[in-house]
Backbone as CSV, one residue per row, in Angstrom:
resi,resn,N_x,N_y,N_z,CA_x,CA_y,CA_z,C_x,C_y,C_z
1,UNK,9.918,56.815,45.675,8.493,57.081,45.797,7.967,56.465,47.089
2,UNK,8.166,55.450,47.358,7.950,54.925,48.742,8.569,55.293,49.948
3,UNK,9.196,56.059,49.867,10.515,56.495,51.021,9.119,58.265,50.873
4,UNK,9.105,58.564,50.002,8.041,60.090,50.403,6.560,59.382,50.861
5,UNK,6.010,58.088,50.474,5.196,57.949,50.897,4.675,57.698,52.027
6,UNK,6.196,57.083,53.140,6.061,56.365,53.894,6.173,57.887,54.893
7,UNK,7.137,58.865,54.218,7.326,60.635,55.017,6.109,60.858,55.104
8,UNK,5.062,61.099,54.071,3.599,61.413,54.042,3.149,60.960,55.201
9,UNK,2.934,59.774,55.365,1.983,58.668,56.321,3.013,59.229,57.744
10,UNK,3.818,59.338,57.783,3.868,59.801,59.459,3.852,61.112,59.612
11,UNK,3.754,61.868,58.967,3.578,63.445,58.981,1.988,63.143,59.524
12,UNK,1.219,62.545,58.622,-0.050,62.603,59.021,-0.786,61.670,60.495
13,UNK,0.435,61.104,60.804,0.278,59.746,62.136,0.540,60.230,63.529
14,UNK,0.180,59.624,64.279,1.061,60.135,65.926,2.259,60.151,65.900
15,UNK,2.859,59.238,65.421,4.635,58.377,65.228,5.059,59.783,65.086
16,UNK,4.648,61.089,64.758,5.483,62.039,63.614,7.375,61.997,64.014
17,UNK,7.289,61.540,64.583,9.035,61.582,65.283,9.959,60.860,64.241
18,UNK,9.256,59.285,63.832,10.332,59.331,62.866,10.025,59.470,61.579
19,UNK,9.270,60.701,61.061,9.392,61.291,60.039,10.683,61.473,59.266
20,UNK,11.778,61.799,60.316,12.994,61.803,59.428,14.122,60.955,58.573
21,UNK,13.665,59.560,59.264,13.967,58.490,58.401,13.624,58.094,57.300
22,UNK,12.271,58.414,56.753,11.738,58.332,55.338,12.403,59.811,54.778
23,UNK,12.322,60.570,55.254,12.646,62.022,54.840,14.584,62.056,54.435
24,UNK,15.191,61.468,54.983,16.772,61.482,54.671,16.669,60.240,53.686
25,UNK,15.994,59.251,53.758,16.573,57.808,52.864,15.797,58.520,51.490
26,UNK,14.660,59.290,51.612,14.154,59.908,50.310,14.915,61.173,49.389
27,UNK,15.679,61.636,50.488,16.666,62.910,49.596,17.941,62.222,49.384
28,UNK,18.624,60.931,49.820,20.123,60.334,49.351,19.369,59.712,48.398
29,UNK,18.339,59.253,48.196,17.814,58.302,46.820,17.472,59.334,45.903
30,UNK,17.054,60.577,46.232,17.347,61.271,45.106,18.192,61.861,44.552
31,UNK,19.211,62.153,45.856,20.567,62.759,45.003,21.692,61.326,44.550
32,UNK,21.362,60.190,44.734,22.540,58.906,43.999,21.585,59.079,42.481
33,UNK,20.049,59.038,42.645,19.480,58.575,41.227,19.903,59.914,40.132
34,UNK,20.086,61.174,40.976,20.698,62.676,40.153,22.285,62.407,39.626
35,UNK,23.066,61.738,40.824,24.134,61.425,40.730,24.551,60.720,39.674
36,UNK,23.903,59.611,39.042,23.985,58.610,38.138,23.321,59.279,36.894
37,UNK,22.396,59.659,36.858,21.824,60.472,35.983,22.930,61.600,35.278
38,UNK,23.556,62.456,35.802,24.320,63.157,35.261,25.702,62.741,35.172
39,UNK,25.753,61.709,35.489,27.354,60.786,35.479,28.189,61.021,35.779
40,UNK,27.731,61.791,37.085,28.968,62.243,38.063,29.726,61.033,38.626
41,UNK,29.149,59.726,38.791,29.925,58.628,38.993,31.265,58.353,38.118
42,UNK,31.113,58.909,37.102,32.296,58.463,36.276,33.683,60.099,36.169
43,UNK,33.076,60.704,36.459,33.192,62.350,36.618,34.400,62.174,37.889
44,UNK,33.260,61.806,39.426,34.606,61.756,40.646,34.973,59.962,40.809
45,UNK,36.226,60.362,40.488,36.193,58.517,40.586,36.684,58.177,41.815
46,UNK,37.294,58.901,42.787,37.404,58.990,44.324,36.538,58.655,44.964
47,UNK,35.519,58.413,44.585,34.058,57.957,45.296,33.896,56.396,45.046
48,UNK,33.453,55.386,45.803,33.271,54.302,45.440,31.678,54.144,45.336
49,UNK,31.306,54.714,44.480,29.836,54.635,44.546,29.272,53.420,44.187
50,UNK,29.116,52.441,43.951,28.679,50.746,44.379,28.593,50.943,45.940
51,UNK,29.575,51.203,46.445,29.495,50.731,47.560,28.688,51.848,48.747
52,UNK,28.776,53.381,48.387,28.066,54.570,48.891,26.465,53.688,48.651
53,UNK,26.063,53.414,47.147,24.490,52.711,47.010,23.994,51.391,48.179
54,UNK,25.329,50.648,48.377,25.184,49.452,48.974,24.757,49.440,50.091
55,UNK,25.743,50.336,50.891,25.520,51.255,52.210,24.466,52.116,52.258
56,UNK,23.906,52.291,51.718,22.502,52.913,51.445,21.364,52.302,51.653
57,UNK,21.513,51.257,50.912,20.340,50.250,50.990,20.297,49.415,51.967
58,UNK,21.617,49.125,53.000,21.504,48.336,53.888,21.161,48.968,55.099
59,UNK,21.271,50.219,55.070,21.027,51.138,56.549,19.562,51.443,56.298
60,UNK,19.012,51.428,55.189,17.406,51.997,54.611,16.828,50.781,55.536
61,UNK,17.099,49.838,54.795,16.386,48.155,55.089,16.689,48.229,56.743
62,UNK,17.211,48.155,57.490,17.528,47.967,58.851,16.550,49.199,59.866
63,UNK,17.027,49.894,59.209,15.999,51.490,59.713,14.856,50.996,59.606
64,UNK,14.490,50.876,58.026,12.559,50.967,57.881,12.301,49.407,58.807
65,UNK,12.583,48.707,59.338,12.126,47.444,59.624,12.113,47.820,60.831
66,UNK,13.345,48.580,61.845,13.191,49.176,63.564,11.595,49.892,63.330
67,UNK,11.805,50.943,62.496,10.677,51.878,63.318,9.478,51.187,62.256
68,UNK,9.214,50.497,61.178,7.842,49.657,60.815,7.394,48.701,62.379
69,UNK,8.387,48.323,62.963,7.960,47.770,63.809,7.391,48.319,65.260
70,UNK,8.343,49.525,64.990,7.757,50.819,66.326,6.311,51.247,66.117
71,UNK,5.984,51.419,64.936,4.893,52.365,64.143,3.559,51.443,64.478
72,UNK,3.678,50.422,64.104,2.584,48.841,64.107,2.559,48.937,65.470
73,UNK,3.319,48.634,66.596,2.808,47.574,67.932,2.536,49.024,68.874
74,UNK,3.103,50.260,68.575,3.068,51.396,69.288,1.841,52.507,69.236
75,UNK,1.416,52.284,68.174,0.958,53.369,67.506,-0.232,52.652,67.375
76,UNK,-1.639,53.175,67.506,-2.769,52.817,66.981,-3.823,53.765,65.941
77,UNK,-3.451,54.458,65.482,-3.746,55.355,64.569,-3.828,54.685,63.154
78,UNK,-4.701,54.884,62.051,-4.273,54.349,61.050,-3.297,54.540,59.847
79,UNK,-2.882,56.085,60.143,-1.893,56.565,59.420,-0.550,55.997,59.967
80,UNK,-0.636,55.751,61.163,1.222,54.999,61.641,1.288,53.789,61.248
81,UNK,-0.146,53.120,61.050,-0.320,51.545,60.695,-0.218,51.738,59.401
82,UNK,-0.490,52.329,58.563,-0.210,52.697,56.723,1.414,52.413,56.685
83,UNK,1.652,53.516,57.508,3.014,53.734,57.092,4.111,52.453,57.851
84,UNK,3.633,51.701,58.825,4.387,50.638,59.125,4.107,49.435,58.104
85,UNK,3.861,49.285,57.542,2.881,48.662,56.565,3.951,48.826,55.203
86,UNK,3.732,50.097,55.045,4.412,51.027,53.674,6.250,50.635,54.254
87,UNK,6.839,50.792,55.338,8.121,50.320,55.707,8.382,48.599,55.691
88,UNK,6.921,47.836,56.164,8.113,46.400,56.061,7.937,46.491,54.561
89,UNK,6.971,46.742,53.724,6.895,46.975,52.229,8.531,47.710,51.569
90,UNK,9.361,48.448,52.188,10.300,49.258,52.161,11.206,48.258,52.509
91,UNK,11.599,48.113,53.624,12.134,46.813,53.555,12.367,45.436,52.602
92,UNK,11.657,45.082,52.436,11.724,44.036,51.345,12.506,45.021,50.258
93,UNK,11.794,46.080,49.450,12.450,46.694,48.181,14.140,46.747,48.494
94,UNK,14.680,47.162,50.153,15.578,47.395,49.890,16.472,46.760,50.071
95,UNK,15.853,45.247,50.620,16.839,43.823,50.922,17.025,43.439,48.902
96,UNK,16.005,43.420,48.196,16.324,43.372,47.396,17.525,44.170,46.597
97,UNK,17.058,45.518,46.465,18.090,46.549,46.096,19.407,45.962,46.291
98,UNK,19.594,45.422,47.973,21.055,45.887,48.575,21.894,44.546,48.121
99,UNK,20.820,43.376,47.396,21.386,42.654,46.812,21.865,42.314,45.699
100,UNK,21.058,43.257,44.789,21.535,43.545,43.486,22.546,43.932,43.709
101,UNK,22.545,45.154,44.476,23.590,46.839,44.743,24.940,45.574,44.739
102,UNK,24.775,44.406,46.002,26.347,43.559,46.361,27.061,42.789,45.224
103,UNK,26.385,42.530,44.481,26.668,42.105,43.186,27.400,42.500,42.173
104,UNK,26.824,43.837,41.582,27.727,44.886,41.413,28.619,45.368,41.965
105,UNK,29.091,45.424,43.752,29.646,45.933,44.526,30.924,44.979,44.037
106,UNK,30.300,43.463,44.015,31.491,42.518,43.908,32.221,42.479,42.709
107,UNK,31.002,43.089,41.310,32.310,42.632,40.206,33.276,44.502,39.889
108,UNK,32.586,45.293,40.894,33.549,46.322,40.967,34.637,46.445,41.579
109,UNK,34.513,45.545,42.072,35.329,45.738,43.459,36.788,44.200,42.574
110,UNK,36.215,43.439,42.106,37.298,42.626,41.145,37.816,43.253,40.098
111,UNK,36.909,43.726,39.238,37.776,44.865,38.345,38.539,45.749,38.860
112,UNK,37.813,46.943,39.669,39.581,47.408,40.484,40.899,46.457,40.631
113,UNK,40.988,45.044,41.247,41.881,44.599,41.764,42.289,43.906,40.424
114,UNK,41.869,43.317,39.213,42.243,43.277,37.992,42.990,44.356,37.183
115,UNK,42.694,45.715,37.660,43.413,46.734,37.347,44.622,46.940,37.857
116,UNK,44.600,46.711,39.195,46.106,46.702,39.668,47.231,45.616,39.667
117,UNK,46.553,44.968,39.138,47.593,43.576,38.712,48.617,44.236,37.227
118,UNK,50.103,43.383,37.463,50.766,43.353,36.363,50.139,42.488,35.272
119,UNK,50.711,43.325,33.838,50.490,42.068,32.850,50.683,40.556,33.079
120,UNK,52.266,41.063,33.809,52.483,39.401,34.167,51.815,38.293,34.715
121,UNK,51.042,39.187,35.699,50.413,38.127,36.765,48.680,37.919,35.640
122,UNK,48.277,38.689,34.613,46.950,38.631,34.310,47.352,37.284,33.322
123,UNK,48.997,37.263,32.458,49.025,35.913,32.209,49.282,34.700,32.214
124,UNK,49.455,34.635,33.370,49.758,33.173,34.096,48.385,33.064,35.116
125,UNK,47.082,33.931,35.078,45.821,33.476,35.522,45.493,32.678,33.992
């Protein structure tokens, strides 16, 4: 919802250029939340999706914080100032996100390697 809001606010701003950064981080957040929703995660297991989300949230957060900061010191309009505003706001959500997201990333990423262990070695841990 904030990723279309922040598309809104520069559609309507001078900035309109990077419209497409809210506009792509808003259609991969809707097709992972479709993705999970219909449990295609468990469906292709060739996909490391922890880590597709992780990578998601860390390129979102890095993006919205460049151009929140382009939008604010560049732009004097109040729709580019909304929407720089609406991005370090974006930011924060997705430093959070990408820390949850690593968390999960980490105890997926141990269960795989618990999986490939012999019995032997799981009992002498």
């Amino acid at each position: 919802v904030l990723s279309f809001i922040i598309f809104i606010c520069y559609i309507a701003s001078l900035a309109a250029s990077f419209m497409m950064a809210p506009l792509l981080e808003f259609l991969l957040a809707l097709f992972l939340f479709f993705a999970y929703a219909s449990k295609l995660n468990e469906k292709f297991k060739g996909i490391y999706w922890p880590l597709s989300d992780f990578l998601r949230c860390v390129t979102a957060a890095i993006i919205y914080f460049a151009i929140s900061i382009a939008a604010v010191s560049k732009y004097n309009d109040g729709a580019s100032k909304a929407a720089g505003v609406f991005g370090f706001i974006a930011t924060i959500v997705f430093a959070i996100d990408f820390y949850i997201t690593f968390n999960d990333l980490v105890t997926f990423l141990k269960q795989g390697s618990s999986e490939s262990e012999s019995p032997e070695q799981r009992k002498s841990e």
